[in-house]
Structures are given as structure tokens and as C-alpha cells.
C-alpha positions as CSV (number, residue, x, y, z in Angstrom):
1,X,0.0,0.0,0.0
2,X,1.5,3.3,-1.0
3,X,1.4,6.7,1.5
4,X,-0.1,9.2,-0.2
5,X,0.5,13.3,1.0
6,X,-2.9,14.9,2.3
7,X,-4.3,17.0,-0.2
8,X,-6.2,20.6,0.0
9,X,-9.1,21.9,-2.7
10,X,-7.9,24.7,-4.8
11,X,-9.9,27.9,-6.1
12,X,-10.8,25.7,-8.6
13,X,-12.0,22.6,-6.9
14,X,-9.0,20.4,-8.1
15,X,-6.8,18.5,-5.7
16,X,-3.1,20.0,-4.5
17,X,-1.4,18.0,-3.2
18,X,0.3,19.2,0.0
19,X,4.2,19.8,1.0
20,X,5.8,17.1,2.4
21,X,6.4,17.4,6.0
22,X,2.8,19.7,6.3
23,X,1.4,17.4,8.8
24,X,4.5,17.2,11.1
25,X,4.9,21.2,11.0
26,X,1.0,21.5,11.9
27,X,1.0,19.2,15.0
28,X,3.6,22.0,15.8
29,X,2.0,24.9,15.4
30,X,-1.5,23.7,16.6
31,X,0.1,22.1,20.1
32,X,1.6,24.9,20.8
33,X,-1.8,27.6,20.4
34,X,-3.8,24.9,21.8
35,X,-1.2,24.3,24.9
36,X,-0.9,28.3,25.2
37,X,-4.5,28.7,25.1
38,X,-5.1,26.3,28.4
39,X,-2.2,28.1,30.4
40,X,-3.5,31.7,29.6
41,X,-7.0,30.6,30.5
42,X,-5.3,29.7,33.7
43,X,-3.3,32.7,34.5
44,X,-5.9,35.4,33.1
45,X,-8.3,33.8,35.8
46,X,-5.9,34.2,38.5
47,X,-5.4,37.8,37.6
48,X,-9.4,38.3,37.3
49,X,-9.6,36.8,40.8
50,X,-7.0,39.4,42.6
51,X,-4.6,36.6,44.1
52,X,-1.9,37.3,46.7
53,X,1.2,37.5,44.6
54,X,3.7,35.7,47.1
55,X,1.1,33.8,48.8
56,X,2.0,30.2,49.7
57,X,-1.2,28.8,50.4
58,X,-2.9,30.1,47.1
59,X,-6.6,30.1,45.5
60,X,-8.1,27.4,43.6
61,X,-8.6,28.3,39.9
62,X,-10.2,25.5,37.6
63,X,-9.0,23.0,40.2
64,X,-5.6,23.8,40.8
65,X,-3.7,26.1,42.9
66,X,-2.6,29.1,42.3
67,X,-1.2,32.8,43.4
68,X,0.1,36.3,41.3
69,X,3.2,34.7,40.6
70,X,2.4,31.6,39.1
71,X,-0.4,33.3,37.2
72,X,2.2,36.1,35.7
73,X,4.1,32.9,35.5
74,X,1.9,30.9,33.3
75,X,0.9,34.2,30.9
76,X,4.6,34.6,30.0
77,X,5.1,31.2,29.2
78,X,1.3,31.3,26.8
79,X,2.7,34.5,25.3
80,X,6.1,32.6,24.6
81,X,4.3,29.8,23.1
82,X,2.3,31.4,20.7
83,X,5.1,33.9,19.9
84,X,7.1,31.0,18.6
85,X,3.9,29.2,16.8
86,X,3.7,32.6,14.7
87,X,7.5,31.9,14.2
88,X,7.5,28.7,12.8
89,X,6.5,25.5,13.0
90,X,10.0,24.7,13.4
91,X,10.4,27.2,16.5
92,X,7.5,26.3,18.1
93,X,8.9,22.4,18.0
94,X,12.0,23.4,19.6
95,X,10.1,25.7,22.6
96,X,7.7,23.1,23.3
97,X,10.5,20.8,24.0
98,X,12.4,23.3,26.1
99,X,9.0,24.1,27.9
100,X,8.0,20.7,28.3
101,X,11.4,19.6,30.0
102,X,10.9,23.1,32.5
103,X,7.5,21.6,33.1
104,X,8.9,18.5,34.4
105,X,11.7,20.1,36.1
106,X,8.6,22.6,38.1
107,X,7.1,19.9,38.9
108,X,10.0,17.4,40.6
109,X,11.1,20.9,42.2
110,X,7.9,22.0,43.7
111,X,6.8,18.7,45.1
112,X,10.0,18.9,47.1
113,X,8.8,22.3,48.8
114,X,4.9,21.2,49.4
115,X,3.6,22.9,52.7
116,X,6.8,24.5,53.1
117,X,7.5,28.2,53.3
118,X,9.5,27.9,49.8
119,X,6.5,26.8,47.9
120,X,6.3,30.1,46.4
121,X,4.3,29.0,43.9
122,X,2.0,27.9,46.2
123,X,1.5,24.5,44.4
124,X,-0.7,21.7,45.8
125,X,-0.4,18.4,44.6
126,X,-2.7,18.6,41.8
127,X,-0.3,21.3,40.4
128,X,2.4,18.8,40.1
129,X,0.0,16.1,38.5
130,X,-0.9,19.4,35.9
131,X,3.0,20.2,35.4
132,X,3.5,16.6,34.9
133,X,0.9,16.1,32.0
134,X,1.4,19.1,30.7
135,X,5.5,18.6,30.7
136,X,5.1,15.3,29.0
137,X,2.1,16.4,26.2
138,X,4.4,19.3,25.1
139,X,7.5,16.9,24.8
140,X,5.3,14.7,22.7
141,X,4.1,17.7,20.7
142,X,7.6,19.2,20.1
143,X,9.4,15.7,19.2
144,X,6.5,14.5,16.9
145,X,8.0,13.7,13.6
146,X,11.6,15.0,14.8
147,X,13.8,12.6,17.2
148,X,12.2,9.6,17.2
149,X,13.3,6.4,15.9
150,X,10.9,5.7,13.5
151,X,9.9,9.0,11.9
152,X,6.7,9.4,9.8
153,X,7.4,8.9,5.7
154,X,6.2,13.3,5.9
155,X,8.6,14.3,8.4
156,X,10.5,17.4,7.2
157,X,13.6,16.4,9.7
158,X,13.6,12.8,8.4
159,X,16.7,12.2,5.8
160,X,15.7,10.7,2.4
161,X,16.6,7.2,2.2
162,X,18.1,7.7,-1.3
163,X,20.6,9.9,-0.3
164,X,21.5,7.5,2.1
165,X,22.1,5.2,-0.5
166,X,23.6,8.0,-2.4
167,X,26.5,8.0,-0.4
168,X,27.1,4.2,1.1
169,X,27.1,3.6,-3.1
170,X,29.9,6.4,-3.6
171,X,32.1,5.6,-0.6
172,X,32.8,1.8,-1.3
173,X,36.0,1.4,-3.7
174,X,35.2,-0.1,-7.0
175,X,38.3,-0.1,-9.1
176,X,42.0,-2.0,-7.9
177,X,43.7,1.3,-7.5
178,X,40.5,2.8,-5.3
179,X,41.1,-0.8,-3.0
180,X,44.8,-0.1,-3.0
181,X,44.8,3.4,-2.0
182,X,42.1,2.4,0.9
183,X,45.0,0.2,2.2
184,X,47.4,2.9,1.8
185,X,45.0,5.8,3.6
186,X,44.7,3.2,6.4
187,X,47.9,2.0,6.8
188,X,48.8,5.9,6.6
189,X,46.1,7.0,9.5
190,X,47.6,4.3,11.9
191,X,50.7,5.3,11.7
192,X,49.9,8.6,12.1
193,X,48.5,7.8,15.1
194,X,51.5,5.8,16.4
195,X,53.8,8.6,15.3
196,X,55.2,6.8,13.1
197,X,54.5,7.8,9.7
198,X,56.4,9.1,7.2
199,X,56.8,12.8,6.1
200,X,54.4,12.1,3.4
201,X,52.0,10.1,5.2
202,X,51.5,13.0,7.3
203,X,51.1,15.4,4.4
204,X,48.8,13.1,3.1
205,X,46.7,12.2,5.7
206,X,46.5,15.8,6.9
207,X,45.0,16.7,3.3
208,X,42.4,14.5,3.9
209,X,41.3,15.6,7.0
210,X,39.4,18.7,5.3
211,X,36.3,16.4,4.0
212,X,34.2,14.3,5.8
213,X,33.1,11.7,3.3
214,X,35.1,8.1,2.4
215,X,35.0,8.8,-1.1
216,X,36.3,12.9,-1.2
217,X,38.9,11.3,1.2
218,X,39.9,8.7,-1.0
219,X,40.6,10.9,-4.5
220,X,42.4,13.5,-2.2
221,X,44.6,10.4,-1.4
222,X,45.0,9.7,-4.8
223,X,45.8,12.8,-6.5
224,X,48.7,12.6,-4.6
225,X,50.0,9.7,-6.9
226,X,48.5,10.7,-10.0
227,X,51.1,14.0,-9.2
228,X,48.2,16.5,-8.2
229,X,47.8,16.4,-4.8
230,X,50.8,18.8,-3.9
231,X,53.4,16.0,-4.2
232,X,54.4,12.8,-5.4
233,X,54.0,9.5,-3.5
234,X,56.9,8.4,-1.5
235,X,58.6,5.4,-2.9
């Protein structure tokens, strides 16, 4: 069965198709308004209701505890939310995960200071549970088609396959000299590493040190013999 990319109507009432990676970016964007909406709700309550700003004993709003501080608290971190949705999707993937991870940190760090005169916050137990869920939902939201192991076929941070391929094809050696100079390059990079090597091993291996992949390596190892590569190879 073959995936095929959602689609949107166009003026004209054909089918266009949509950019890969356009579910991925709107999970994104729409967790982080939807998770902004529920904390401003929150902390605009709070500041409707008058509370103590430093109080540690705190007034229940929609269940949960809360005081001045945690309500200018939670309207900052709305307003950074949906600052970083208008953004980007992109943004808003890398805030949630930051966000989510302070969540989680709250949460471990407020439990510790329950009923004490630290609690600042003036959490109650419930606020932890709430810090908790919400820590783990906006982790979920921000890594959704991103770090995971098995990203979805749309993911705009997953790497095409075929240029995978791409370049496991062009690194192997193909021809006897490309075998012989992978012999050489190796033979050349332990000895380097033993202190041992030659004056032109050095030279050499220290050329190919400026790229990255097997196969630019290679050809900078063999321009050197083919008289090139800054100098001939040493007999």
C-alpha cells in the first residue's frame, strides 16, 4: 500500500497536493496555540480573581492552585508559546521541547517544597500532576515527527533514504587502485596515530582531513599519486 500526501481543494476545486512534512509542521503549530490557550486561560483567571502575589497557600482556579506569581508565571510562558507558533512550525517544535522539559523540572522541584515556606508557587499536589501532564504532552508535541526512531514517511527532519544510498554507493572502492589506496589511507592513519609515519604520510593524511566523506577522502589520497595532490607518492 502506497502513502499518499494529504491534499487541499484549490480555487478551482481540483486536488493540491500538500508539502511534504505539512502534517509534522501543523501538530507543531496547533500544540503549541492549543497548549498556550489552556495556560493563559489559567493565569488570566488568576489575575481576574485578585490573588496574593507571594502567597504560599494560594486560591483554587479550575482546580488547581494558584497565586500572582504563578499566574504572571503561566501568561509569560502562553505568550512565549504562541510567539514561537507565529515563528514557525520549526520554533514552536524546539520551545515546546524546552517548555515541556521546564515543566517537568517545576514539577519534581515544587513537590520537594509542598507545605513549606519555599513553595512560592503555592502548588498543591494537583499542580504537580498538571505540570507533569502538561511537561510530557508538550515533549510529545515538540518531538512529533523529529527525534524519534521511527519517523513518519512526511517528516520534514527525516533524511531521504536515497541519499543515504547515495552515499554508502559512492564511498565503497570499486576499481583495484581505489582498493589499493584504501590500504594505503589506512595503513597511513595508523601510523599517524603511532607517530610513526612518514613525512608524506603525514602530508597526506592531513589533506584529507578537510572532507568528511570516504570517497572525497579517497581521490584527495590519490591525486597525490597521480602527481596532483601537492606532491608525489613516497617510494
Amino acid at each position: 500500500m502506497t502513502l499518499r500526501s494529504p491534499s487541499r481543494r484549490t480555487p478551482s476545486g481540483t486536488s493540491e497536493p500538500r508539502p511534504p512534512g505539512a502534517r509534522v509542521l501543523a501538530v507543531h503549530r496547533i500544540g503549541a496555540l492549543v497548549v498556550a490557550a489552556v495556560i493563559a486561560v489559567f493565569g488570566v483567571l488568576g489575575f481576574a480573581d485578585g490573588l496574593e502575589f507571594f502567597s504560599t497557600e494560594g486560591e483554587r482556579i479550575l482546580g488547581l492552585s494558584s497565586n500572582g506569581l504563578l499566574s504572571t508565571i503561566s501568561i509569560v510562558t502562553a505568550i512565549v508559546l504562541v510567539v514561537a507558533a507565529l515563528r514557525g512550525p520549526r520554533v514552536a517544535s524546539t520551545v515546546m521541547i524546552v517548555v515541556g522539559v521546564l515543566f517537568l523540572v517545576s514539577a519534581l522541584a515544587n513537590l520537594a517544597v509542598l507545605r513549606t515556606d519555599l513553595n512560592l508557587l503555592a502548588f498543591r499536589f494537583p499542580n504537580v500532576v498538571f505540570s507533569v501532564v502538561a511537561g510530557l504532552l508538550l515533549l510529545t508535541l515538540g518531538t512529533y515527527g523529529r527525534v524519534t526512531g521511527n519517523l513518519p514517511p512526511d517528516s520534514p527532519y527525516a533524511r531521504p533514504r536515497a541519499e543515504e544510498d547515495e552515499d554508502s554507493v559512492d564511498g565503497i572502492p570499486s576499481t583495484p587502485e581505489e582498493f589499493a589506496a584504501e590500504r594505503a589511507m589506512r595503513e597511513a592513519e595508523v601510523a599517524v596515530v603511532q607517530h610513526i609515519a612518514s613525512a608524506e604520510q603525514r602530508r597526506r593524511v592531513a589533506a584529507m582531513a578537510e572532507h568528511t566523506r570516504r570517497a572525497d577522502r579517497r581521490r584527495v589520497w590519490m591525486s597525490f599519486d597521480s602527481g596532483t595532490g601537492g606532491g608525489s607518492s613516497a617510494s
